[in-house]
Every structure is written in structure tokens, then in C-alpha cells.
PAZA-538093 format. One line per 10 residues: number of its first residue (from 1); their letters; for each residue x negated, y, z of N, C-alpha, C, O. Coordinates in Angstrom, 2 decimals. Layout:
<nodes>
NUM = A = X/Y/Z/X/Y/Z/X/Y/Z/X/Y/Z | ...
</nodes>
This chain:
<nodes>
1 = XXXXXXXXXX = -178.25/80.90/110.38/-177.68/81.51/109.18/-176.17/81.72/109.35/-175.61/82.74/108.95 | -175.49/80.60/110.02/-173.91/80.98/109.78/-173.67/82.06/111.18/-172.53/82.38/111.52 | -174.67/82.45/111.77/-174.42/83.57/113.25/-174.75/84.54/111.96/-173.76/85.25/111.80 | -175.38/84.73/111.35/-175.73/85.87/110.68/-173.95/86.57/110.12/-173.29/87.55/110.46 | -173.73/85.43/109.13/-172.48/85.16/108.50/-171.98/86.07/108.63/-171.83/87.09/107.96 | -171.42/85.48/110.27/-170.36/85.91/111.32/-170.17/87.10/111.93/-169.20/87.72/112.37 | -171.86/87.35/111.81/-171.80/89.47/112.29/-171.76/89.87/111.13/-171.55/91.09/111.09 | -171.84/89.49/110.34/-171.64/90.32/109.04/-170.37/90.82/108.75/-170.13/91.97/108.37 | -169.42/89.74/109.00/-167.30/89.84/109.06/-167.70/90.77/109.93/-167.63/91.97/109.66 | -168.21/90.26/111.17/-167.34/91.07/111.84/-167.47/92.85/112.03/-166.75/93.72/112.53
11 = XXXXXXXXXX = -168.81/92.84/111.32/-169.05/94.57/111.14/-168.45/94.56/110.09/-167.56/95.31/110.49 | -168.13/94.33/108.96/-166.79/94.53/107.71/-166.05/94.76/108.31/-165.77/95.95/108.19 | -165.25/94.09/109.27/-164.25/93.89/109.51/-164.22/95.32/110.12/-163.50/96.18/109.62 | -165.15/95.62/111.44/-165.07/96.75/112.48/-165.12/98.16/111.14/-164.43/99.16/111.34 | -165.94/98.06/109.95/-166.24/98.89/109.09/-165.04/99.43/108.64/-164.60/100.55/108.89 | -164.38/98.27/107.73/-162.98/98.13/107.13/-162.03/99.15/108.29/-161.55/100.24/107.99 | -161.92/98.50/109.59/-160.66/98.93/109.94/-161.38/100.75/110.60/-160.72/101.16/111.55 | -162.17/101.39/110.33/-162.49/102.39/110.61/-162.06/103.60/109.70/-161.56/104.70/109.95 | -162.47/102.91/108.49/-162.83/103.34/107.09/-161.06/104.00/107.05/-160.69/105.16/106.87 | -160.06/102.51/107.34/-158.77/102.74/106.89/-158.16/103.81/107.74/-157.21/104.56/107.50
21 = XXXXXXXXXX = -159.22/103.66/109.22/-158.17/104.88/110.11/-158.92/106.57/109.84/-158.57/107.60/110.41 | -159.82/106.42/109.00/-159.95/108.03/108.62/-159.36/108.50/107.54/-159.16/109.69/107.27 | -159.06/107.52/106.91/-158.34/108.18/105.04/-156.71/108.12/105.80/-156.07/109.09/105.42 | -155.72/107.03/106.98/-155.11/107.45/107.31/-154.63/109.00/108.32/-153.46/109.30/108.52 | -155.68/109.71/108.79/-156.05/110.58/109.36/-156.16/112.07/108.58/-155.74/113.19/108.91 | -156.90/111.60/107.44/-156.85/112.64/106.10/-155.18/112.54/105.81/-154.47/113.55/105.80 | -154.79/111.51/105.64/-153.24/111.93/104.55/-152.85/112.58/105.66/-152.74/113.77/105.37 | -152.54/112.35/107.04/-151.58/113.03/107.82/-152.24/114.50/107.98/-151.34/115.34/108.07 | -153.12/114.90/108.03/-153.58/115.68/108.04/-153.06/116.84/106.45/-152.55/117.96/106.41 | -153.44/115.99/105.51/-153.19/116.73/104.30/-151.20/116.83/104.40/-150.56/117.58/103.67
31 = XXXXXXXXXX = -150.80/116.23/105.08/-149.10/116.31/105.33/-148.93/117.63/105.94/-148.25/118.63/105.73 | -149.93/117.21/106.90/-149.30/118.67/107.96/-149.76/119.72/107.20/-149.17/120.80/107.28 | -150.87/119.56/106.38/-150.78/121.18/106.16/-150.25/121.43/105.04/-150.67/122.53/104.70 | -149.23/120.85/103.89/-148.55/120.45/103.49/-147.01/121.60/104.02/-146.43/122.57/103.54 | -146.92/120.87/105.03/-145.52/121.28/105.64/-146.17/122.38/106.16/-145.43/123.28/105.76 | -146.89/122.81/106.66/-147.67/124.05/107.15/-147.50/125.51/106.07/-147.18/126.67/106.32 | -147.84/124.88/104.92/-147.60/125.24/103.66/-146.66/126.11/103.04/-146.47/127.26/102.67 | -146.06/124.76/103.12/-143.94/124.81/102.82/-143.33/126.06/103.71/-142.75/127.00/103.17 | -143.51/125.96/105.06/-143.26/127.04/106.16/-143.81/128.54/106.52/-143.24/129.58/106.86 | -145.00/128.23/106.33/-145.62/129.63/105.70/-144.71/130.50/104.71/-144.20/131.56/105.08
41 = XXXXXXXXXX = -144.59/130.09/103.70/-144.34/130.42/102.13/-142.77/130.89/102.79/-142.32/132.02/102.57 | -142.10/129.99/103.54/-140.99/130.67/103.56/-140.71/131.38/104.48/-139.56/131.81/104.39 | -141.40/131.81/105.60/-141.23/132.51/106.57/-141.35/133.94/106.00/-140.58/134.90/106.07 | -143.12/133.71/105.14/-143.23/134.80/104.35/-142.47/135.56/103.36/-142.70/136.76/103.24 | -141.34/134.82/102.43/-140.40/135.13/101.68/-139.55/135.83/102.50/-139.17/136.95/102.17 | -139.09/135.15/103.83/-137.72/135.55/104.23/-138.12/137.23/105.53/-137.29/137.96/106.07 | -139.34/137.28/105.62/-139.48/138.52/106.25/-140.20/139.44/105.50/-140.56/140.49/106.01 | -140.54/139.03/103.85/-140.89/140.11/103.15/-142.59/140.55/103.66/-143.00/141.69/103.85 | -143.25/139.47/103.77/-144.70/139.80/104.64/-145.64/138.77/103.47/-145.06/138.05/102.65 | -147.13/138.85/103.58/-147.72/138.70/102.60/-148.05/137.10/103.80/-147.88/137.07/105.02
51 = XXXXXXXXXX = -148.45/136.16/103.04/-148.60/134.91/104.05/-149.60/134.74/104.47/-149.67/133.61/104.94 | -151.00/135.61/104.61/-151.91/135.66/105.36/-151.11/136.37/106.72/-151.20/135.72/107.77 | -150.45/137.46/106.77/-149.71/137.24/108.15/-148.74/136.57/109.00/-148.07/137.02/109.93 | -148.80/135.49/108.52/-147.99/134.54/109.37/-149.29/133.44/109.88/-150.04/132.78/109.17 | -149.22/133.56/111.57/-150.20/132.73/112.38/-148.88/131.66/112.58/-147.66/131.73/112.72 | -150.11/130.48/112.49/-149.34/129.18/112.55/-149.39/129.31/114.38/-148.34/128.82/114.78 | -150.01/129.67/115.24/-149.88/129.42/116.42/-148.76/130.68/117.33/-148.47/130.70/118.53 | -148.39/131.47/116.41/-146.82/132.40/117.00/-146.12/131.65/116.97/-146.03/130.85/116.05 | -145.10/131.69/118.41/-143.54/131.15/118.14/-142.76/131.92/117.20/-142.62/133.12/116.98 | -142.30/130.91/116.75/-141.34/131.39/115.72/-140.08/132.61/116.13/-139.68/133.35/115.22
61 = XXXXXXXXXX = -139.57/132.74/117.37/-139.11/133.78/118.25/-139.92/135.06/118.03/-139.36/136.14/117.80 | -141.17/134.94/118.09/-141.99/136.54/117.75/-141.63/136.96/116.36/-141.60/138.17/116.14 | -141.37/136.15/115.42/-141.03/136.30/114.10/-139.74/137.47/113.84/-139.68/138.30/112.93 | -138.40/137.13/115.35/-137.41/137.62/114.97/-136.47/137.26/114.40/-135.72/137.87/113.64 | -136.47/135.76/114.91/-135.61/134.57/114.16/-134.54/134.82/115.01/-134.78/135.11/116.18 | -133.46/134.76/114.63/-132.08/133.98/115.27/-131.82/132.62/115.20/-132.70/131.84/114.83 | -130.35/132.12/115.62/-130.84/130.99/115.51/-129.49/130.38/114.20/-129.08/129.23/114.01 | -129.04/131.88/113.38/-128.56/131.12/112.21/-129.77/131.26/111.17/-129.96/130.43/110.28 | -130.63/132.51/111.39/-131.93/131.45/110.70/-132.36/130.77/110.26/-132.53/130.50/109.07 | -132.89/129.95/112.01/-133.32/129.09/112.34/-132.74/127.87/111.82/-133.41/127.04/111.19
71 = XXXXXXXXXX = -131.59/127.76/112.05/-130.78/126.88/111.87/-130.82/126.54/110.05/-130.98/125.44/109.52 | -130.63/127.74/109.44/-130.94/127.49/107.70/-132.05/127.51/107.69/-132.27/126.99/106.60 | -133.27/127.81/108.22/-134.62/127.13/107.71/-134.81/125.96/107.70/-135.45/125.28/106.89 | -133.97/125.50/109.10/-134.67/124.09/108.93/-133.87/122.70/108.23/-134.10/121.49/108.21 | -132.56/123.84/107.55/-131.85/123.30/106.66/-132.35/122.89/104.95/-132.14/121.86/104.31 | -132.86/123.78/104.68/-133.80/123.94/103.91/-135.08/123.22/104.03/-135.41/122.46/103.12 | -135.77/123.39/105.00/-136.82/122.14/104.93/-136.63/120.64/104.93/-137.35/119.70/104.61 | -135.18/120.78/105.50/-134.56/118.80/105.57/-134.49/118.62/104.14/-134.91/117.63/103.55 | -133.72/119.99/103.40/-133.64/119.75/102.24/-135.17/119.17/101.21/-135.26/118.22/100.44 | -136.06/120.05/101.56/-137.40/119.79/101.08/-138.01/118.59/101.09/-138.62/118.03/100.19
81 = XXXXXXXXXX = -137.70/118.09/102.68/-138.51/116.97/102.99/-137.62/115.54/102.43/-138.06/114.41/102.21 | -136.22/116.05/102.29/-135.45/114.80/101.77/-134.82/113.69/103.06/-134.30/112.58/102.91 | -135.09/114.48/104.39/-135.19/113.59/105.53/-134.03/114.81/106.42/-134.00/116.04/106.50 | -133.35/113.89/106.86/-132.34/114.28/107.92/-132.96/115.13/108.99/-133.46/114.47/109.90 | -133.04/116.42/109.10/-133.67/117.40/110.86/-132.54/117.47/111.77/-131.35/117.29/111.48 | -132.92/117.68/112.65/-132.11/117.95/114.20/-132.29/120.00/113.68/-133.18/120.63/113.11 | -131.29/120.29/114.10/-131.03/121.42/113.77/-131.93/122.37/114.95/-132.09/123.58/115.11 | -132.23/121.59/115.39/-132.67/122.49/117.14/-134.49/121.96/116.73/-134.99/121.26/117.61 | -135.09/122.16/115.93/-136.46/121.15/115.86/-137.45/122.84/116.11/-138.58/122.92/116.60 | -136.84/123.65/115.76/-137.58/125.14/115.57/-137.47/125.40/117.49/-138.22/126.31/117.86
91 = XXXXXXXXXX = -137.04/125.03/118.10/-136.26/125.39/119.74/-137.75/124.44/120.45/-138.76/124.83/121.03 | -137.10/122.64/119.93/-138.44/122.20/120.36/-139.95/121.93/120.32/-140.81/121.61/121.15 | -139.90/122.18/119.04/-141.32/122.87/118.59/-141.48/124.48/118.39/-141.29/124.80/117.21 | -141.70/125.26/119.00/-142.09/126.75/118.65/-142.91/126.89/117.71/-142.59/127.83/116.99 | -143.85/126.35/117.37/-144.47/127.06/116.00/-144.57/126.37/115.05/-144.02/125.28/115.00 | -145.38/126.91/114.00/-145.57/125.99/112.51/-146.58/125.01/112.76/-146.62/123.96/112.11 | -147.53/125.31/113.80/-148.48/123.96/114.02/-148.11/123.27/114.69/-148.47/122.13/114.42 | -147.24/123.41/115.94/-146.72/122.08/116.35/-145.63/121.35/115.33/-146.03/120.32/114.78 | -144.50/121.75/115.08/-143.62/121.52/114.18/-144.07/120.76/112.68/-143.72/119.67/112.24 | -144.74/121.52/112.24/-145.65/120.68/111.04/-146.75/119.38/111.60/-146.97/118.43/110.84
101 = XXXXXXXXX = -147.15/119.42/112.44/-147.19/118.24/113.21/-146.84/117.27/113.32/-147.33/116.23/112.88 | -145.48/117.51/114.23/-144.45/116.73/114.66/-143.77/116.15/113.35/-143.13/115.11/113.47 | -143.88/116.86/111.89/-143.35/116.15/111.50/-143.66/115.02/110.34/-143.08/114.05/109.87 | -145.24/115.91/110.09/-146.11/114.91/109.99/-146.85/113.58/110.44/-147.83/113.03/109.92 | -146.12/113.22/111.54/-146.50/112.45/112.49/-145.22/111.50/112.65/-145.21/110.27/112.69 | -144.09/112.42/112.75/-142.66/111.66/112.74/-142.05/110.69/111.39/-141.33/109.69/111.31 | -142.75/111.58/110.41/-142.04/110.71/109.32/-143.49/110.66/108.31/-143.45/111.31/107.26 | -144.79/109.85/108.64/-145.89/109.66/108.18/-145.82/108.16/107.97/-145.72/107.49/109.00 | -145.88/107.15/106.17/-145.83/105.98/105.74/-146.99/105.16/106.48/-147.16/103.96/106.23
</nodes>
């Protein structure tokens, strides 16, 4: 009876810590597309395009960005996110899916 017990924890336990790494998996997930979101909306504002044409997998360079832009977009999104950016984050991430990613991943509770 107490072997029974004992597989019982320990599939809770294996259950439990599964359970917690898919709902953590969902929020980051629901982050990135979130910031996916956020970036869309303004890419779309600032080139006057409807936001079904903006592919998250174009570099942001095909867009026709410069890099004072660049540089105020992602001024604006620090602003959004409330979190300090490296001004160069559009350079090392090229698109909205890596970048929304990265920063879903970088600054995820």
C-alpha cells in the first residue's frame, strides 16, 4: 500500500510539473503574439498598408526602414513594453517573429 502511495506523488508530481510547463508555454506564447501584435499595427500605421500585409517572417529592411525609423520604433515599443531596448534590437533580430520572440522570452515572469 505505501509503494502504491508513492507512485501516486510521484505521477502528481511528474503530472503537476508538466501541467505548469504548458500554461507556462501558452503565456509566452500569448506574449509573443502580443508583441507580434503591437508591431504589426505599427509597421502597418507607419507605411500606410492594411496589416494583413505585413509577413512576420520579412526583414524588416524589405519594409524600407532606415535606421532613424528603426531606431524610433523601437523607441516606442520600449516605451510600450515599459522595459529599457538596445536601440540596435531591429539589426539583431530582422523580423517581427524573431524579435517578438526574443522578447518574449527575454523579459517573460
Amino acid at each position: 500500500m505505501e509503494s502504491q502511495n508513492l507512485q501516486v506523488t510521484k505521477i502528481s508530481t511528474v503530472l503537476g510539473n508538466n501541467q505548469f510547463d504548458s500554461q507556462e508555454k501558452v503565456q509566452k506564447l500569448l506574449s509573443t503574439a502580443e508583441i507580434q501584435s503591437w508591431i504589426v499595427s505599427y509597421l502597418a500605421e507607419l507605411l500606410e498598408l492594411d496589416p494583413n500585409e505585413i509577413d512576420l517572417a520579412i526583414p524588416f529592411d524589405n519594409y524600407g526602414l532606415d535606421s532613424a525609423v528603426a531606431v524610433g520604433m523601437t523607441g516606442d515599443l520600449e516605451d510600450w513594453m515599459g522595459r529599457e531596448l538596445d536601440p540596435t534590437l531591429l539589426y539583431d533580430y530582422p523580423t517581427i517573429e524573431v524579435l517578438a520572440q526574443h522578447l518574449a522570452e527575454e523579459f517573460s515572469v
